[in-house]
mmCIF file of the C-alpha atoms, coordinates in Angstrom:
data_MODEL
# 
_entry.id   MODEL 
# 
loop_
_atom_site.group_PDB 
_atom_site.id 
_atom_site.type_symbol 
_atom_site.label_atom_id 
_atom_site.label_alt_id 
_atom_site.label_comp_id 
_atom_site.label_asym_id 
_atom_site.label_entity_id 
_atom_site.label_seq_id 
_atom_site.pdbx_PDB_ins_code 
_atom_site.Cartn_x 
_atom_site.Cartn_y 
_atom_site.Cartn_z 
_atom_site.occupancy 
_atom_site.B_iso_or_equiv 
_atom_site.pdbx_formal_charge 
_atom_site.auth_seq_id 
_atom_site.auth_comp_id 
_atom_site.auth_asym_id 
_atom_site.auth_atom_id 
_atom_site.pdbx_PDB_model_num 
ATOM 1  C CA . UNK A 1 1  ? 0.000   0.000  0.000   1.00 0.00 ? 1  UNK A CA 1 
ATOM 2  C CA . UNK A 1 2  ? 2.473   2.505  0.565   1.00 0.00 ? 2  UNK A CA 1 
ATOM 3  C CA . UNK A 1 3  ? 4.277   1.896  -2.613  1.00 0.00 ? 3  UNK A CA 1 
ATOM 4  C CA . UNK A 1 4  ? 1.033   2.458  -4.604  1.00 0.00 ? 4  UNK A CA 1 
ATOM 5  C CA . UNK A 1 5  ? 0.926   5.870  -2.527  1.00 0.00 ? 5  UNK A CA 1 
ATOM 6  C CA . UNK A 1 6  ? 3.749   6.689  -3.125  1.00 0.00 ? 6  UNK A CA 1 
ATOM 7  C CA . UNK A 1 7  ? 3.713   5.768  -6.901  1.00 0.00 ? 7  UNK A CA 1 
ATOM 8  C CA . UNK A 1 8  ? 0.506   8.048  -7.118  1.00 0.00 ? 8  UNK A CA 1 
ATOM 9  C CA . UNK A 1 9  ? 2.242   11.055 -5.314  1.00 0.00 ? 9  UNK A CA 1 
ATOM 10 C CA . UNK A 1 10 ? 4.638   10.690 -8.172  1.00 0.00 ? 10 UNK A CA 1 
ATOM 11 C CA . UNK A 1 11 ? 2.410   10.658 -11.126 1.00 0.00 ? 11 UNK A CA 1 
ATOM 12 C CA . UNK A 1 12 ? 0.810   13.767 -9.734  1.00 0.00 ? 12 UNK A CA 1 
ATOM 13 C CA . UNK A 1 13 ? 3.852   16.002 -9.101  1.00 0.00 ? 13 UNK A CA 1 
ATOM 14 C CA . UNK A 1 14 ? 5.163   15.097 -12.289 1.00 0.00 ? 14 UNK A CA 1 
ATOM 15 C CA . UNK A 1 15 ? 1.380   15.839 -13.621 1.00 0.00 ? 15 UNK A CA 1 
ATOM 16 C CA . UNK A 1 16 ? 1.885   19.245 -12.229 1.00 0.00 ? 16 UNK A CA 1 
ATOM 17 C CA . UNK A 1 17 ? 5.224   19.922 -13.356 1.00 0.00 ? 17 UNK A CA 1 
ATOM 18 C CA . UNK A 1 18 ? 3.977   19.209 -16.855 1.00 0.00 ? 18 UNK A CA 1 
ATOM 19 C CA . UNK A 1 19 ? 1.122   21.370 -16.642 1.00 0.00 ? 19 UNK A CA 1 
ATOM 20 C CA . UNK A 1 20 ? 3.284   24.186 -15.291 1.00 0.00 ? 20 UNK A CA 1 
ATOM 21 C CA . UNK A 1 21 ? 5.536   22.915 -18.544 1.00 0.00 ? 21 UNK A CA 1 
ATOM 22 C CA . UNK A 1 22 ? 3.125   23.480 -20.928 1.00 0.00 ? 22 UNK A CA 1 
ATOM 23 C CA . UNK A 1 23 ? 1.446   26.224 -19.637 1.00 0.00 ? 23 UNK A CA 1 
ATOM 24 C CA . UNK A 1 24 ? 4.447   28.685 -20.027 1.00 0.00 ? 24 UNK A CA 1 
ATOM 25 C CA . UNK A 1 25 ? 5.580   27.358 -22.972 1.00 0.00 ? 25 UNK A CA 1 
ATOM 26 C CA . UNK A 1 26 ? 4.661   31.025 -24.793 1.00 0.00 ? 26 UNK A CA 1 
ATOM 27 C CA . UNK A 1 27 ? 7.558   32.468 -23.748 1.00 0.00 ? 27 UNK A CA 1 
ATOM 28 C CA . UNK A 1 28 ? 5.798   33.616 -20.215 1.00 0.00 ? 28 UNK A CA 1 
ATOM 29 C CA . UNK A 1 29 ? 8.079   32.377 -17.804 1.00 0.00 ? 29 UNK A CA 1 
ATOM 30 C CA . UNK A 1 30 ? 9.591   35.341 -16.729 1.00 0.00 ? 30 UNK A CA 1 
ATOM 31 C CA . UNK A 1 31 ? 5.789   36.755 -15.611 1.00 0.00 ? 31 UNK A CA 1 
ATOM 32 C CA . UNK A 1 32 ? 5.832   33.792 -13.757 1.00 0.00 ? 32 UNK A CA 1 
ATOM 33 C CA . UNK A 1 33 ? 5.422   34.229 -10.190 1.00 0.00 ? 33 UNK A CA 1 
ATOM 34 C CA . UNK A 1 34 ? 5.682   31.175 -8.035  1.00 0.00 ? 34 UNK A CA 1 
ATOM 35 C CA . UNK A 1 35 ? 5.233   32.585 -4.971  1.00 0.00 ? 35 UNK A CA 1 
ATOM 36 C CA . UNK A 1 36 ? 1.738   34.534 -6.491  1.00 0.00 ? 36 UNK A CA 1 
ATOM 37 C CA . UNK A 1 37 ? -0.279  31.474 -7.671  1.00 0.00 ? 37 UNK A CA 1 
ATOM 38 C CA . UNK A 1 38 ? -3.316  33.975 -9.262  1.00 0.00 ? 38 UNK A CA 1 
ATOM 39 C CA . UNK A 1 39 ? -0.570  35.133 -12.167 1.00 0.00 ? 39 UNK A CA 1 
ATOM 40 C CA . UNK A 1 40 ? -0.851  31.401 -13.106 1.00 0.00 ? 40 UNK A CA 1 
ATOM 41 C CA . UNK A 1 41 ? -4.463  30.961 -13.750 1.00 0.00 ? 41 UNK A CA 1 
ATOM 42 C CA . UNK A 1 42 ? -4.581  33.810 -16.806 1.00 0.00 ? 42 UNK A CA 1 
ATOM 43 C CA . UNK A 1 43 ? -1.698  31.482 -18.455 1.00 0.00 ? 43 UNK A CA 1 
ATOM 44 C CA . UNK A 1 44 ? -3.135  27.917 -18.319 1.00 0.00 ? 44 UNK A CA 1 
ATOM 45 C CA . UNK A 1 45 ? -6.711  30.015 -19.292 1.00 0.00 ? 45 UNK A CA 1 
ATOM 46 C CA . UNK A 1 46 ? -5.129  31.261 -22.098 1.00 0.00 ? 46 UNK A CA 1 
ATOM 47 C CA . UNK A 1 47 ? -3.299  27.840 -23.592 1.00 0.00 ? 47 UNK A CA 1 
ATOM 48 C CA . UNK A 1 48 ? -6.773  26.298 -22.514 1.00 0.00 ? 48 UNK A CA 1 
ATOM 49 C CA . UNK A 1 49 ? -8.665  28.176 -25.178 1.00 0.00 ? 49 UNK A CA 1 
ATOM 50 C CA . UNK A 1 50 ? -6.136  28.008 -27.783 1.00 0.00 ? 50 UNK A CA 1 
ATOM 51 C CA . UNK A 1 51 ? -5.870  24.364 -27.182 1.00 0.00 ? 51 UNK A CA 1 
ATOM 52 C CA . UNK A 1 52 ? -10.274 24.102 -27.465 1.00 0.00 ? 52 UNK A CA 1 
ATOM 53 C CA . UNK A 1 53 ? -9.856  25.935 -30.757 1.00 0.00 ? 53 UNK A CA 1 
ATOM 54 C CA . UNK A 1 54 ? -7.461  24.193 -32.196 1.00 0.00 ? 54 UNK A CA 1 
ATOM 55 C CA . UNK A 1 55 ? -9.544  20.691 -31.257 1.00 0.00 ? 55 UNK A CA 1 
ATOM 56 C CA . UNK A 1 56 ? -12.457 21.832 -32.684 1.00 0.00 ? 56 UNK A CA 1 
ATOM 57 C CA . UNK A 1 57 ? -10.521 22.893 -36.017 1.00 0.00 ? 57 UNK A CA 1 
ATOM 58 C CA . UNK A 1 58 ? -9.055  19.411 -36.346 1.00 0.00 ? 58 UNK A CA 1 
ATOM 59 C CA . UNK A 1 59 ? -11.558 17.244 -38.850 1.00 0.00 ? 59 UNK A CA 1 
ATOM 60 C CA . UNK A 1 60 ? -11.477 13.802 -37.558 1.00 0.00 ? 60 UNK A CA 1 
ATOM 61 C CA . UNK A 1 61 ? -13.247 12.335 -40.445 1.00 0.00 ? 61 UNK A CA 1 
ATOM 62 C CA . UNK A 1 62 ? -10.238 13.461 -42.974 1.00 0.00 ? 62 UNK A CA 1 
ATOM 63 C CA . UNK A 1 63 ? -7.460  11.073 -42.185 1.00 0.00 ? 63 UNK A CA 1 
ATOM 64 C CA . UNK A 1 64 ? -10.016 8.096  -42.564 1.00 0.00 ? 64 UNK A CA 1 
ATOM 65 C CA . UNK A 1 65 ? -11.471 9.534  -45.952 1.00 0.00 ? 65 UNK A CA 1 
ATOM 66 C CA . UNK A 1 66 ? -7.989  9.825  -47.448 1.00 0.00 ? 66 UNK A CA 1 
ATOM 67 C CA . UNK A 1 67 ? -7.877  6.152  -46.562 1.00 0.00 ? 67 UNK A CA 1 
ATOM 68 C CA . UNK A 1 68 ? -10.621 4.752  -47.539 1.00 0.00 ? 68 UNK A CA 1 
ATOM 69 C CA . UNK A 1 69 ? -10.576 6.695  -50.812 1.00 0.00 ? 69 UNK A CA 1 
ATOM 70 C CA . UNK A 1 70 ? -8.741  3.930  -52.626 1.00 0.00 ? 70 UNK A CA 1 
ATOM 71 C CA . UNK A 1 71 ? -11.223 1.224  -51.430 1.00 0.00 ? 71 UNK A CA 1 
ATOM 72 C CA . UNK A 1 72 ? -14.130 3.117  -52.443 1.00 0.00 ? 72 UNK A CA 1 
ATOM 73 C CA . UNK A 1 73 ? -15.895 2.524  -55.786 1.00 0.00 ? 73 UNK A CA 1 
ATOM 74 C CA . UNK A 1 74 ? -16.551 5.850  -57.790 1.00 0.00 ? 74 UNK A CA 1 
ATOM 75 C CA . UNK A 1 75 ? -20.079 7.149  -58.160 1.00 0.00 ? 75 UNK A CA 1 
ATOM 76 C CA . UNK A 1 76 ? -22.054 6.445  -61.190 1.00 0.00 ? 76 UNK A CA 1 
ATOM 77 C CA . UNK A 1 77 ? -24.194 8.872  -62.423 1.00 0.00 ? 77 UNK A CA 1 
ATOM 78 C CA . UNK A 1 78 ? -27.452 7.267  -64.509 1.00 0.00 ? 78 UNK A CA 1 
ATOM 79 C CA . UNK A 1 79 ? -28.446 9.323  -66.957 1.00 0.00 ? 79 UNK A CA 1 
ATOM 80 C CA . UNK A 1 80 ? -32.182 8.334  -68.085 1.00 0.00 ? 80 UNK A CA 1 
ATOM 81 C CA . UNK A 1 81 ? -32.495 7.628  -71.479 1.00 0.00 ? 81 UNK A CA 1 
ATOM 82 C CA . UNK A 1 82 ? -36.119 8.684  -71.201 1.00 0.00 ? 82 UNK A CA 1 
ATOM 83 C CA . UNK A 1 83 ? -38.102 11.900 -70.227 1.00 0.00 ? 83 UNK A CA 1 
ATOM 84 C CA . UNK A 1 84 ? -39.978 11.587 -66.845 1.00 0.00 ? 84 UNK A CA 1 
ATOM 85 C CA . UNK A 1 85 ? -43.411 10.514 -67.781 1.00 0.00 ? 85 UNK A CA 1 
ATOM 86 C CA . UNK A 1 86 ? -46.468 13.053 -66.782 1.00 0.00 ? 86 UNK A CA 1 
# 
């Protein structure tokens, strides 16, 4: 038990080093306060939104269309050889 405590203490400071990682990664480190947690907040807001736009940019369908494209056979168009009937 106190190994898998200790294995989760771990995981979660290096969790929270990463986050801290990645959210001054814009060059911000230097208006970085560690002792003044609140200046940290407006950073990992920030990457937060650019990180939601960027997800809901990326097209999840494309990579399978490309492919599947070769698999696929191509559309035929029928073109009646009659008029419509009235």
């Amino acid at each position: 038990m106190r190994y898998l405590l200790l294995v989760g203490l771990f995981c979660f400071a290096l969790a929270l080093d990463l986050a801290l990682f990645v959210s001054a990664s814009d060059d911000t480190v230097e208006s970085f306060d560690p002792f003044r947690p609140a200046t940290l907040l407006p950073i990992v807001a920030g990457r937060r939104h650019t990180l939601e736009s960027q997800v809901c940019a990326l097209d999840a369908r494309h990579p399978f269309a490309v492919l599947a494209a070769p698999y696929r056979e191509p559309a035929q168009q029928e073109i009646p050889t009659q008029p419509p009937s009235r």
